[in-house]
Every structure is written in C-alpha cells, then in structure tokens.
C-alpha positions as CSV (number, residue, x, y, z in Angstrom):
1,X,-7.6,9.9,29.8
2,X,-10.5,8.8,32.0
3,X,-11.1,5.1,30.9
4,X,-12.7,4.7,34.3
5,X,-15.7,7.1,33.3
6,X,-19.4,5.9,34.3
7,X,-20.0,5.3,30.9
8,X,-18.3,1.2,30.1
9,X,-18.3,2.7,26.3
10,X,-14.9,3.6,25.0
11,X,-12.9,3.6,21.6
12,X,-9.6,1.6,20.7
13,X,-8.3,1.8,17.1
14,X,-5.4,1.1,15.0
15,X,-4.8,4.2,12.8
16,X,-2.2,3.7,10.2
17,X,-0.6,5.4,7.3
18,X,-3.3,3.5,4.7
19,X,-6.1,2.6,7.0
20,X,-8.1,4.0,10.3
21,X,-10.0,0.7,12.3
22,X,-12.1,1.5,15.2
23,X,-13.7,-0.7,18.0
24,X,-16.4,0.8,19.6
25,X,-16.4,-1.3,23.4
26,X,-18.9,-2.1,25.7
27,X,-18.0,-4.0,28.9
28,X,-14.7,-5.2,27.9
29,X,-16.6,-6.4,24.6
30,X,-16.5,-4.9,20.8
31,X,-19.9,-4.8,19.9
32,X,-19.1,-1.9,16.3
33,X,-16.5,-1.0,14.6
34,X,-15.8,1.1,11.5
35,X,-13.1,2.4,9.3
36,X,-11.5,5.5,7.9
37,X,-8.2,7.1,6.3
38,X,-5.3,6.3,6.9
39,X,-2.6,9.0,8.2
40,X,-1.2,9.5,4.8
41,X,-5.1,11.2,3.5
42,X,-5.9,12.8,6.8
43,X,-2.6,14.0,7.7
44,X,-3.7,17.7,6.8
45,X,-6.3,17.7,10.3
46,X,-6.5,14.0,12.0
47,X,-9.2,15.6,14.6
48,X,-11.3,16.4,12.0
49,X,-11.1,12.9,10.3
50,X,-11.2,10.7,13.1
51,X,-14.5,12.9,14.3
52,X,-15.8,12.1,10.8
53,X,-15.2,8.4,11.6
54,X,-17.2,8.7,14.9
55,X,-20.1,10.9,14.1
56,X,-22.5,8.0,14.6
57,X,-21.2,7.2,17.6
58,X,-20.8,10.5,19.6
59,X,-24.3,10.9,18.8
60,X,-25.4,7.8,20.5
61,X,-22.9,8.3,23.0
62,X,-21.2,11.5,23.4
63,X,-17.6,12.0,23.6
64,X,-16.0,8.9,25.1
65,X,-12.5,8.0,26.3
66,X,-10.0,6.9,23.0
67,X,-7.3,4.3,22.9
68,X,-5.0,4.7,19.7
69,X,-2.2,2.6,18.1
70,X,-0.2,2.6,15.1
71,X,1.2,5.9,13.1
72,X,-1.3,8.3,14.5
73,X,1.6,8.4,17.0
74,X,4.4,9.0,14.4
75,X,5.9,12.3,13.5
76,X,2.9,12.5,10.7
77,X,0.4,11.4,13.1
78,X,-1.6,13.7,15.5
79,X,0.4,13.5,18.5
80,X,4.1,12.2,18.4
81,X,4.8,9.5,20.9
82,X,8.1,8.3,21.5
83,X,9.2,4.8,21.0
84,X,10.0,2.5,23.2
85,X,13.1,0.0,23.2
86,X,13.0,-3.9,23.3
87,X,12.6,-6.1,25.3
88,X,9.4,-4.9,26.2
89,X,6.4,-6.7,27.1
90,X,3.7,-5.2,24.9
91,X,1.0,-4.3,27.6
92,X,3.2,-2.1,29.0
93,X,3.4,0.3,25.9
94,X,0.3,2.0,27.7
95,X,2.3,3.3,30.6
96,X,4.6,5.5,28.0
97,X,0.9,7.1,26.5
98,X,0.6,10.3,25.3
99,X,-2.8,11.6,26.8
100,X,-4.5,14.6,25.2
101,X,-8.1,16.2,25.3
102,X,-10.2,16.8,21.3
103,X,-13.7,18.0,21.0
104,X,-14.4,16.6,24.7
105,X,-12.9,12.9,23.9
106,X,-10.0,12.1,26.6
107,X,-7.4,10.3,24.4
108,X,-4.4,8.2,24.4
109,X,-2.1,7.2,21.9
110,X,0.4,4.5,22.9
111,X,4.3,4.3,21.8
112,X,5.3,2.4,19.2
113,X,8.8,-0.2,19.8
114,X,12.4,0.0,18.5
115,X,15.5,-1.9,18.7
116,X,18.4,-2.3,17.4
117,X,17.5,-5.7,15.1
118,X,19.5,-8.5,13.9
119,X,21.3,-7.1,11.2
120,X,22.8,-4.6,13.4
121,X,20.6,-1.0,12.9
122,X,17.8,0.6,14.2
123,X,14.3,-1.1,13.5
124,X,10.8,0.7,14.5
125,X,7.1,-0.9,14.5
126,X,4.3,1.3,15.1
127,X,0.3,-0.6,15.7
128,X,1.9,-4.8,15.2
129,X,2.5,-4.3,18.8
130,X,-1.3,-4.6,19.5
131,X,-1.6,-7.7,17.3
132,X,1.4,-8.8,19.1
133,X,-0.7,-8.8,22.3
134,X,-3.4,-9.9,20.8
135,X,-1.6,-13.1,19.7
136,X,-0.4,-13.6,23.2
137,X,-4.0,-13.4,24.4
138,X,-5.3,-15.9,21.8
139,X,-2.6,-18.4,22.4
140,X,-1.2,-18.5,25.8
141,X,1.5,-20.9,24.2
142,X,3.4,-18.2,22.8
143,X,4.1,-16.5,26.2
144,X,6.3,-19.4,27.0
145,X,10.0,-19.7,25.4
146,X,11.3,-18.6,22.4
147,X,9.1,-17.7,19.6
148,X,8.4,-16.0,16.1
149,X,5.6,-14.4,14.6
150,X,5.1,-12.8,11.1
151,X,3.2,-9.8,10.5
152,X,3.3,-9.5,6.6
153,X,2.3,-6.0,4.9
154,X,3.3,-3.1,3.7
155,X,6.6,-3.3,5.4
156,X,6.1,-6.7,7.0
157,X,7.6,-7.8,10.4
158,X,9.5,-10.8,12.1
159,X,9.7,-10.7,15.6
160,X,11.7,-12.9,17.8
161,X,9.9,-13.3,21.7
162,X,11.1,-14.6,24.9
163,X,8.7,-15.7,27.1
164,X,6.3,-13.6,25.6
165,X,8.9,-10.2,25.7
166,X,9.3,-8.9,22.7
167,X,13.4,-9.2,22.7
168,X,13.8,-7.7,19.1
169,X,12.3,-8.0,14.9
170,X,13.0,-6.8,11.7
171,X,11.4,-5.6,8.6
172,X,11.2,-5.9,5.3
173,X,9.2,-4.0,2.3
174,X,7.9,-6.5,0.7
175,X,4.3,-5.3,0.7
176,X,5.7,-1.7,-0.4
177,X,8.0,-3.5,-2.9
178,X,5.1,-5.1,-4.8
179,X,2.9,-2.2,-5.0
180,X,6.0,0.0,-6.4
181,X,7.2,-3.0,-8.7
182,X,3.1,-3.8,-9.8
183,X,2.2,-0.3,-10.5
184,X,5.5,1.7,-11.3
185,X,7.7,-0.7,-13.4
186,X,7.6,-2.6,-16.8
187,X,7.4,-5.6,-15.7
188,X,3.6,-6.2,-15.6
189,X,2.7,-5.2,-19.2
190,X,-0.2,-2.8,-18.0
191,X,-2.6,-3.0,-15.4
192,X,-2.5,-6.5,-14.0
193,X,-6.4,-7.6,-14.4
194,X,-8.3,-8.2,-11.4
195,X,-8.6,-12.1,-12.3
196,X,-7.5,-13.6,-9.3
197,X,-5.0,-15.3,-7.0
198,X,-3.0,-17.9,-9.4
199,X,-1.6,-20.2,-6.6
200,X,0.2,-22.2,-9.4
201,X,2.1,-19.0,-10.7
202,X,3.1,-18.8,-6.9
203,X,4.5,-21.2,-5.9
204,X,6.3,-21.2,-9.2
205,X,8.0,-17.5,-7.9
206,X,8.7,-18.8,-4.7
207,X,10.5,-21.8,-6.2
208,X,12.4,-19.9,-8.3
209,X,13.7,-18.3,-5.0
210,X,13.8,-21.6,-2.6
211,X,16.4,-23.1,-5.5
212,X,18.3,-19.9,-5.5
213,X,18.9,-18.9,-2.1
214,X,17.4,-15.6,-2.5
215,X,21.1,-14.6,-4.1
216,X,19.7,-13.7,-7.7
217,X,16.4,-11.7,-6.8
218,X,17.1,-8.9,-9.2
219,X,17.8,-11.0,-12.3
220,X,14.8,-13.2,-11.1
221,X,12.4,-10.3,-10.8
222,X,13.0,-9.7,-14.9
223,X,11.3,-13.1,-15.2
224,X,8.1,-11.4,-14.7
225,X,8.2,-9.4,-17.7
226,X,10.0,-12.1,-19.8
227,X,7.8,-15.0,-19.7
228,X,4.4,-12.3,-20.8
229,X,6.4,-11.8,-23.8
230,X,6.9,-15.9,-24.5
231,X,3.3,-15.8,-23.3
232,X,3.9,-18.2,-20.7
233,X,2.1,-16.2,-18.2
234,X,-1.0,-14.1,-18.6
235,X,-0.6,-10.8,-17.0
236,X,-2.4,-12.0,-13.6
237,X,-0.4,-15.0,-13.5
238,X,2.8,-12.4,-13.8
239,X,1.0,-11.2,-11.1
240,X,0.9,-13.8,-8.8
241,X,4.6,-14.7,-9.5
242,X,5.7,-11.5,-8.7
243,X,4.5,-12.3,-5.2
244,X,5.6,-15.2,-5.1
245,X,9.2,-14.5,-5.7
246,X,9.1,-11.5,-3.1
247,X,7.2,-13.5,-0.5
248,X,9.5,-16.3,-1.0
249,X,12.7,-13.8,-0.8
250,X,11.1,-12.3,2.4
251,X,10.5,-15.8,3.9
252,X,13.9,-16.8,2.6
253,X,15.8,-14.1,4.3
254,X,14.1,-14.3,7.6
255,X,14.7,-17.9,8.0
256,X,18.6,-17.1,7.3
257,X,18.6,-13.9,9.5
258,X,16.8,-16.1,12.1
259,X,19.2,-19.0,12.0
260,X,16.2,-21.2,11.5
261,X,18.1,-24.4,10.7
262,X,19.8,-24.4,14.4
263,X,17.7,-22.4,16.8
264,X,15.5,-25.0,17.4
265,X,11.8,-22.9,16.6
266,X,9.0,-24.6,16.4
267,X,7.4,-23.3,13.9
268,X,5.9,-19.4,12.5
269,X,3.1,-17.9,13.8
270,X,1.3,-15.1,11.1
271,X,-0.7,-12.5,11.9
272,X,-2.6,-11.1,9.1
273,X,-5.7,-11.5,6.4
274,X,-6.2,-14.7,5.5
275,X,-5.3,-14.2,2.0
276,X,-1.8,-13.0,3.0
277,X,-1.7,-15.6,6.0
278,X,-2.4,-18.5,3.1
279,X,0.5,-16.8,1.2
280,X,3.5,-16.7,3.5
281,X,2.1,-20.7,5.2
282,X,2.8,-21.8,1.4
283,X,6.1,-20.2,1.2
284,X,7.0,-20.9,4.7
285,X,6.0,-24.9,4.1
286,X,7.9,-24.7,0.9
287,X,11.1,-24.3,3.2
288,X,9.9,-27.3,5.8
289,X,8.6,-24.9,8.1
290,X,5.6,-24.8,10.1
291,X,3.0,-22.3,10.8
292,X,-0.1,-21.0,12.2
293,X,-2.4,-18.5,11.2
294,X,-4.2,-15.5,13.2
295,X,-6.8,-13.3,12.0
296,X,-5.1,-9.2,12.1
297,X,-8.5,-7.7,12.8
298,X,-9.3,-10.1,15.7
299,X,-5.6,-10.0,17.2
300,X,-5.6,-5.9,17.0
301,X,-8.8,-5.5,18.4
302,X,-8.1,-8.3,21.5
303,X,-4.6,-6.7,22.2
304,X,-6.1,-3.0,22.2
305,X,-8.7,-4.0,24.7
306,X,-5.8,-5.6,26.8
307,X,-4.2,-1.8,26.9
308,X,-7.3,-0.3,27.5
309,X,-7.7,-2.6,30.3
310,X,-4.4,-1.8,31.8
311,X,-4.8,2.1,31.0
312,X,-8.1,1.5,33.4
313,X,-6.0,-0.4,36.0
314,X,-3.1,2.3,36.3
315,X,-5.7,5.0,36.6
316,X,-7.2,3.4,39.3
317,X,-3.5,2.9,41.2
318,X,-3.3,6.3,40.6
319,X,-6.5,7.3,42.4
320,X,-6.2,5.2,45.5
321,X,-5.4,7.8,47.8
C-alpha cells in the first residue's frame, strides 16, 4: 500500500459486521465521510460494496490508497488478517497489515487483538482498537498508569491499559442480548413503540440489578413481561428496563471481574454514541463509579489517521535506501 502517493488524499474506515464508515482524508485531516453495509449484507462481494460506497469519490479522485479496521479483516471479511496478542500498543497493529491491490486502490486492512482475558479463555476485538487509539490521542491522560475504558455495543468491551498498552479486556453481549431478547422473546408484548428513552424505567432495571448483585438476572429479566401485564409499565417503558437491567448486569460484572473495589481505578472511560455513553455513566454512577465520555465516531476516525500515519512512516523506513 502506497500511503506515500503524490496525492495527500487517502481512505480509512471501520467496516464492521452491521455498519461500513469511511473517512475520506486530506492532509492528515477528514474533510467527508460516508457510510455503507456492514460485513454481514456485503459478505457475498465486499469489493463490489465498498466501490459502491466510494463511487463519488474515485470520481473526484481516482483510486486512492485504503486503510481498513474492524471485521472486514475477519474470516467473513474480504481479506483474513490474523490477530494479534496483548499487550500491544494499538499503533502497532499496522505493522501486522494485510496489504492487497482492488480495482487500482492499494489497501490495507489491520489485525484485530486477542488475549487470553480475565476469566481465563480466549477474547478477540476486531475495529475498538482504532477507538482505543483514538482515546489515547484525545486524552494523553490515559497513556499513563492503569486504566479502563468501555466500548458498549453489540458485544461491548472492557479493556484494562497499562501505560497506554493494551494488557488484556473482555466482552460481553449485551448489545446482541437486547436485540435477541427485544425482538425474539415474549417479554415485550409486541413491537416495543418507538416512544422514547424512559430514563425512569432505567434506572429502575439497573436497580433491580445493583440490589441484587447481578446473581438473579434470569428471574429478573421475567420482570419485563410481568409488570406490562399489571400494567405498570407501558411497552416502551418495558423497554427501557430491559436495558437497564442488562446494562446494569454488564456494568455489574465488570466492576467484579475488574476488582473495582481494590485496584485503586480512577474512574471509566466510554467510548461510544452519546445515547449509549449517557446509559452506561448512569449505571456506572449508580455503583459510585466515575466516568468520562468520548464520542465513537470522533475516536475511530482520530485513531485510524494515527495508523495511517504510521503505515506512511514504515513505508518511508522502508524506502530509505
């Protein structure tokens, strides 16, 4: 991959199994971006979506030098890239990169990390890595000692750094759990209306959890279907406990796997939307603990310019003669 072309345009992206997002960069500065499919609806030819996605700007451009992240690296992805183990420092994913050449775009995709996490088996993240970076970039603070960050989602991450080394994480499905549980159980009579966060609800579920110890999920979870039929809860408001009783278990958990109450951590920091960033700071101040919240979208596209950076420095090493 030629990131060291005349041209100072070039792509980074995060492609995951739900959801493509590209950065078009000029000078070390995002000036587009756009979005496609994730993995999971162009796993049938990934060439032929992403040069969907970029059609407006190859023809401003041409073909330009790619920088991917994320599952587009996976055994469903377009090229598999093996992962690499903890502790790693992030920025030096690049130097594992798979490079490859598509309809005249150089590209590289990046590895994704493993380890061998706190409960004792084998943990994988493919694309947080970037926002991982990205964090590290945003606030220098969390290069130095021991810290956590929270990357809620579909299967959302805690990860434990050193010193801004990644050392090892977890994961959890708690993003995966809801969707299953919202749109494949009994417990939300029908389809949940659109009517809103109910921060009440909430913080009801994660209550419900925080007096509990986490220890009686499964009979908690039948709560949600219960109190619609002594119409005590609308069917949003079900809703909205629901998360809150599998955020709260999540946040829960971590803080036990973590050892919260004697490690000494400051406090969490989350990477994600704001909406889900406003979620896991009320469950995580539920528990006494304090966090900070970064913007997903800003931390991805910050960290991938860092490995695109690098990418450029290597090449260069490469070429001195």
């Amino acid at each position: 991959m030629n990131m060291n072309a005349d041209r100072a345009f070039s792509i980074v992206g995060d492609w995951g199994t739900s959801h493509l997002r590209l950065f078009l960069v000029h000078d070390n500065r995002i000036i587009d971006q756009c979005d496609g499919p994730g993995l999971a609806a162009a796993i049938a030819d990934p060439g032929d979506a992403f040069m969907r996605a970029t059609a407006g700007w190859r023809a401003d451009h041409g073909a330009l030098p790619v920088l991917l992240a994320g599952t587009v690296g996976s055994n469903i992805g377009w090229r598999e890239v093996p992962y690499r183990p903890c502790p790693i420092a992030c920025d030096k994913l690049v130097d594992g990169a798979v490079h490859f050449r598509h309809e005249g775009h150089d590209l590289a995709i990046i590895p994704g990390l493993s380890c061998i996490n706190p409960l004792g088996y084998a943990d994988y993240m493919r694309g947080e890595e970037t926002q991982i970076l990205g964090a590290l970039m945003s606030d220098p603070a969390l290069k130095s000692g021991r810290q956590i960050i929270c990357l809620p989602g579909t299967h959302s991450k805690w990860v434990i750094l050193q010193d801004g080394v990644v050392e090892r994480f977890f994961s959890s499905l708690t993003g995966e759990f809801y969707g299953i549980i919202k749109d494949h159980s009994v417990l939300l009579l029908g389809s949940a209306p659109d009517d809103g966060f109910h921060e009440t609800a909430f913080i009801e579920g994660v209550k419900r959890i925080c007096a509990n110890k986490g220890a009686m999920l499964l009979n908690r979870l039948f709560e949600v279907r219960a109190r619609q039929i002594s119409k005590e809860l609308t069917v949003g408001e079900a809703a909205s406990f629901l998360s809150g009783l599998l955020i709260g278990a999540d946040v829960d958990a971590a803080l036990r796997i973590l050892d919260w109450r004697h490690a000494g951590y400051d406090r969490v920091s989350i990477i994600a939307t704001r909406h889900l960033s406003d979620l896991y700071a009320l469950a995580l101040d539920r528990y006494g603990v304090a966090s900070q919240s970064l913007d997903g979208k800003q931390q991805s596209g910050t960290g991938l310019m860092a490995m695109a950076a690098r990418l450029r420095d290597l090449e260069r090493s490469v070429d001195v003669p």
